[in-house]
N, C-alpha and C positions, 0 to 999 in steps of 0.2 A: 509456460515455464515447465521445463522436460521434468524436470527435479520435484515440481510439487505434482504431477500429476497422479503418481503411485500413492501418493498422502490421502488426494482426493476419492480415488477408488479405495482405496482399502479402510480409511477412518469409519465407514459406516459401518462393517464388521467388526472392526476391533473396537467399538461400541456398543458391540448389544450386550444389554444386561448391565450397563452401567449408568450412573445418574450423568448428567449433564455438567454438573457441578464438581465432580472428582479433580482433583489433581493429585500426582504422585507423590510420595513423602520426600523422595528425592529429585527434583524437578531437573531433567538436562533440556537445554534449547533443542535441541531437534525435537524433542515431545512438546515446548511451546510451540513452537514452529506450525507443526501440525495442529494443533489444538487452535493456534489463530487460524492459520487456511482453510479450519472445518467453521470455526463460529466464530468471526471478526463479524460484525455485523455490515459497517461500511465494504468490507469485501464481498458481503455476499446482496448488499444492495448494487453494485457493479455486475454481478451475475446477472442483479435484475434486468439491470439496463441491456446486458445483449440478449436476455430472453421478448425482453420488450421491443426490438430492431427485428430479431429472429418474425418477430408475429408481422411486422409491416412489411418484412420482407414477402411474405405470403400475400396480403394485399396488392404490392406494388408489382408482381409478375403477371397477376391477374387478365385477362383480357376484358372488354367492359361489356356488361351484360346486357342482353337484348332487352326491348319493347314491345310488349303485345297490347296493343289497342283494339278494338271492338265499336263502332258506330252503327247509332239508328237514326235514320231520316225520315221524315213524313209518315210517321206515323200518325194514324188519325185517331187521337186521343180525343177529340171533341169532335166529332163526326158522328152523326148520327147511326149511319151504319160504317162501322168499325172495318168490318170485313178480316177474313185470316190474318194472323198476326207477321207470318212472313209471305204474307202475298200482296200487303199493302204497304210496305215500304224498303226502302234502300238497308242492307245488310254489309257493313263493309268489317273483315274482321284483315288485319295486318300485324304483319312482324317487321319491324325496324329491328336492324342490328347495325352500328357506330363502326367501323376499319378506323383504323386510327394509322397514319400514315408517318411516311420518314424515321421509322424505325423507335416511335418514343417508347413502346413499353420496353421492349431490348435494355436502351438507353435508359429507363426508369427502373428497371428490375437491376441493371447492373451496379448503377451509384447506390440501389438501397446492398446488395451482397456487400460493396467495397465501405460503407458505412458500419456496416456488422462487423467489417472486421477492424476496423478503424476501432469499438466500441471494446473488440475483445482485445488491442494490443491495449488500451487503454486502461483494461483490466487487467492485463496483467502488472502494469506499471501500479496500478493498486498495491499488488500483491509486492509488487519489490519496494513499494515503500513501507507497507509494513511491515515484511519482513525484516529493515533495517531497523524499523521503531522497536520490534520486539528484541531484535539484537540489541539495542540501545539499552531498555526497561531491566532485561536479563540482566544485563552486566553494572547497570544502574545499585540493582540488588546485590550482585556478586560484591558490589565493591565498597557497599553498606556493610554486608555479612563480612568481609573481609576485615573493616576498619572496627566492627562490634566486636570479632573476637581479637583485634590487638590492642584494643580498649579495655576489655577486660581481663588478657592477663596481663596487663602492664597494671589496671588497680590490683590484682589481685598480687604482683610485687608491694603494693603500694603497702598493701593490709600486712603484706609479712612484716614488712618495715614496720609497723603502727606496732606489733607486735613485739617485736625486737625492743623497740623504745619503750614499751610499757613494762618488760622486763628490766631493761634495763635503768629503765627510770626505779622500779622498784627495787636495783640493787645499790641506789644512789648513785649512778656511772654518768647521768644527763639532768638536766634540768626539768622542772614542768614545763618551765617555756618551750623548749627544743620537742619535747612532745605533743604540746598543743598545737605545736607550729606543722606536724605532718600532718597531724590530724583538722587541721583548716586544707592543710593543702590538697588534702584527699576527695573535697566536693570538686576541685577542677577536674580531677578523674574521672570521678561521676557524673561529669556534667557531659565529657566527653560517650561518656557509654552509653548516656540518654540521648543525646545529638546522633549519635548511631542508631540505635533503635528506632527514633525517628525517621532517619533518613530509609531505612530499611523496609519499615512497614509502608513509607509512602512508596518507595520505590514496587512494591509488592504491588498495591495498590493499582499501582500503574499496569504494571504488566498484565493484570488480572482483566483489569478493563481492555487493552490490546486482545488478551483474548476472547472474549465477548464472557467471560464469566466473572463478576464484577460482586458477584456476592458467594464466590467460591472460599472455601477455608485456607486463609493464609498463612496459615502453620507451615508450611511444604518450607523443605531446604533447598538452597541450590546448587547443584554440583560444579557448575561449571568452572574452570580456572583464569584468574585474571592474564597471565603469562600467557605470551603467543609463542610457538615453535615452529617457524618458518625454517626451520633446518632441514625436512624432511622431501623428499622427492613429490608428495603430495598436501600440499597445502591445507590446512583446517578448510573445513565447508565455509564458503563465503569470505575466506579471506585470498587475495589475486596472488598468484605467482611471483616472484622478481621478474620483470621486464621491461626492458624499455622503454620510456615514455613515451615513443610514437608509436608503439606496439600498442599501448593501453587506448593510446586516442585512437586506432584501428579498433581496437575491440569494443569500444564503446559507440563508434560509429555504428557498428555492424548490429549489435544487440540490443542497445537501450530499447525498451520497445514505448515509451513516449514519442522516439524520434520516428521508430515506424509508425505511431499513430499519425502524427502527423503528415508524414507519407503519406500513409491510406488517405487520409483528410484532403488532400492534395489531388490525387487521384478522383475521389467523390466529387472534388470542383470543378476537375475536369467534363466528367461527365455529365455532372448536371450542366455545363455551360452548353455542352452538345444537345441536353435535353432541352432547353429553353429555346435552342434554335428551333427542334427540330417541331416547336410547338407553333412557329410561323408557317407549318403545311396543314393546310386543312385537313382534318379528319370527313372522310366518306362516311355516309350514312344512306345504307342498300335497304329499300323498303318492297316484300312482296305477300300477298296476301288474297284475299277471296272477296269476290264483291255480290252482290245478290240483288240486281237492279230489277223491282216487281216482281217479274215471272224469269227472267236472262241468269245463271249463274255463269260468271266471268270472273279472269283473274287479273288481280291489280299488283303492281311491280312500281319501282321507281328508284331514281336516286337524289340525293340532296347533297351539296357543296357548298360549302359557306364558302363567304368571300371576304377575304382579309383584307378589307378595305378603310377600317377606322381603328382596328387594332391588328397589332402584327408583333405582339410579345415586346415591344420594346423594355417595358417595367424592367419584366423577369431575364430577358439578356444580359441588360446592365445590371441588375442584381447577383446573377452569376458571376460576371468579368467580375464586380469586387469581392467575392465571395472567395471568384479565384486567386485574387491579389490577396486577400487575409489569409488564404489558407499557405502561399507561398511566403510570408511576412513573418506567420507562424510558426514553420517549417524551422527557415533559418532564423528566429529566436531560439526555437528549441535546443538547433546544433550548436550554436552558441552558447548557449547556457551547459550544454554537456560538457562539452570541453571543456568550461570550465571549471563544474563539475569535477571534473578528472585532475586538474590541472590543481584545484585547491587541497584535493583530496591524495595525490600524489607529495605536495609539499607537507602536508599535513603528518603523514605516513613518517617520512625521510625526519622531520623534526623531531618530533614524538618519538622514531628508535633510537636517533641522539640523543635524547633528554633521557630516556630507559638506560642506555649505555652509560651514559655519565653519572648516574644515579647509582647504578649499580658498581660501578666502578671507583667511584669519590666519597661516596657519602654511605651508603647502609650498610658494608660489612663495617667501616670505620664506626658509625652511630653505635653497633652492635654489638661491637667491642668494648667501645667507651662505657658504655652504661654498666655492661660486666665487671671491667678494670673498678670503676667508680662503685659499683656497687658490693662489691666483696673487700675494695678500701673499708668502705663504711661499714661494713657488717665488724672489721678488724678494727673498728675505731681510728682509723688513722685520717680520715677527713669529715669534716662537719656535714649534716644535711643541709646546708644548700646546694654543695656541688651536686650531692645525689639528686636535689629536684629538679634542677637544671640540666641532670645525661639524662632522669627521665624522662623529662618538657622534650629535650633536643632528639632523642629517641623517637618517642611517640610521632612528632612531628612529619622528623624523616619517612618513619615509616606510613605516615597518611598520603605523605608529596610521593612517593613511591607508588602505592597504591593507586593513587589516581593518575601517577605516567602511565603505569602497566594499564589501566580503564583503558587512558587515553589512546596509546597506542594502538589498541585493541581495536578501538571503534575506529580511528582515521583509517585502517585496515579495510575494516566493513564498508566504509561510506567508499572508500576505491572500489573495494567489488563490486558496491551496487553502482558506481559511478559506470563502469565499463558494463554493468549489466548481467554481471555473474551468473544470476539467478535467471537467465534466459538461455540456461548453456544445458 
């Protein structure tokens, strides 16, 4: 992924001298972003696994290494007289070195490179799946922090009210009843500001753990804004352009890098099935070396052919062929599943900016107002406090189902980009 690679190089400098555990008082997604792609743990066990391909790769190019053997003959260890130790018996010292024939290390070194990279698109699909989880967590919190502060200045209307009426109860203008009655009504307030706080510190919670820093100080704010502004000639990071829906299923073709794994995967089938063939050709085995028969020094040479006569790879052929069928099985499951992918995440997009639009246009400047009109009635004494509980209830409401369109929107945005594979651009 072109985008996180400058993260990758640069995070270790703009780290020194800092603890592990730091987060900013003002936390923006691009500074999680990073912070996941430097210490996600399950991301950087994915590193592992191509550093661990990387090493067999080195094995598997390898050529196979010779054999030095050394033999003694007739030696007369129980002989009276013994006689010189190399003038009384056979001395044969040789080098065996294995030719391995039909081209299998070529074919062995190549499925292990096309493996390695099969392992690193792999990883990167790591990366774009958490990259989507941390967009997720982020705006998880955003839209905690978002509903905590409309929680509490809606109690903190609540408390002027409670105020108002204790006034005015003390000018005899209301009842005790009608006062006690705000002031029961005022724990559903509270209940709501605590339902926030909760929601917010788990949400924290979460993200923290996405980053690999899980016992870092959660104190930090978030800056980010629930409201998307696709109006501009450049799209937010990670949210996809307007285009056409065959446009998206092209783009997602081309990038997802799952569907290149499985390519690659596909590819490594291939060649291992050439590999298993080419293991039905005998490997040559060139033997030459010195021999020392009594007093004679002579040279010994030879060669050796197995003969493929009760095995001839059958196993591993036909382990191949279905290896290559699973890995074409898997392929198109994959492309399948993109598409649809795109397809969920395209209608998903289109419903959610209609629910935002009709939200915005039907109900929250109308709730807005209401509650205003309703609430300076009642300041004027000209309506009872029920109606005022009820523009507050239908207020606060609004504004939670609003909050969570703008969330919503926001993410079925992100789940498109990462569906077409954004984050491989």
């Amino acid at each position: 992924m072109k985008w996180l690679l400058p993260f990758l190089l640069l995070w270790p400098s703009a780290c020194l001298g800092q603890t592990n555990d730091e987060i900013p008082e003002q936390l923006e997604l691009k500074k999680a972003l990073e912070i996941a792609v430097a210490n996600n743990p399950q991301l950087k066990a994915a590193r592992n696994e191509i550093e661990i391909i990387d090493a067999e790769n080195i094995d598997a190019a390898k050529r196979l290494n010779p054999a030095l053997s050394a033999y003694f003959e007739d030696y007369r260890l129980f002989h009276s007289e013994m006689g010189p130790f190399f003038r009384t018996q056979e001395i044969t010292v040789r080098l065996d070195q294995e030719i391995e024939t039909g081209g299998k290390r070529k074919l062995r070194a190549h499925a292990a490179a096309v493996r390695s990279q099969a392992q690193k698109a792999q990883t990167d699909n790591v990366t774009r799946a958490l990259v989507l989880d941390v967009r997720r967590a982020y705006f998880q919190a955003v839209l905690a922090q978002t509903n905590l502060e409309n929680a509490e200045t809606i109690l903190q209307e609540i408390d002027r009210v409670i105020e108002l009426n204790r006034t005015r109860f003390e000018q005899g203008d209301i009842s005790g009843a009608e006062l006690k009655r705000v002031e029961v009504e005022r724990l559903k307030f509270v209940e709501d500001v605590f339902a926030s706080k909760l929601a917010l510190v788990n949400a924290k919670s979460t993200l923290l753990s996405l980053l690999g820093l899980p016992q870092a100080n959660p104190s930090f704010k978030l800056s980010g804004p629930l409201t998307v502004d696709r109006g501009g000639s450049i799209p937010p990071e990670g949210i996809p352009p307007p285009l056409p829906y065959t446009d998206l299923e092209r783009r997602a073709l081309a990038k997802r890098p799952d569907l290149m794994a499985s390519m690659f995967e596909q590819k490594r089938a291939d060649t291992e099935t050439l590999h298993q063939r080419s293991l039905r050709s005998p490997n040559i085995t060139v033997t030459g070396g010195y021999k020392r028969n009594l007093l004679d020094n002579t040279v010994a040479f030879g060669i050796a052919l197995p003969l493929k006569v009760f095995n001839k790879n059958e196993g591993g052929i036909a382990r191949a062929a279905a290896e290559k069928a699973r890995a074409d099985n898997l392929a198109a499951h994959t492309r399948s599943l993109i598409l649809l992918d795109v397809q969920k995440g395209y209608n998903s997009a289109e419903i959610n900016r209609q629910r935002v639009e009709y939200i915005e246009k039907e109900s929250i400047q109308k709730a807005d107002e209401s509650r205003q009109i309703v609430l300076t009635a009642y300041r004027l004494g000209e309506i009872d406090l029920i109606h005022l509980l009820d523009a507050e209830r239908a207020f606060r409401e609004t504004r939670k189902t609003y909050n969570q369109a703008l969330y919503e929107y926001r993410m079925s945005l992100y789940e498109l980009g990462s569906a077409i594979g954004l984050e491989a651009e």
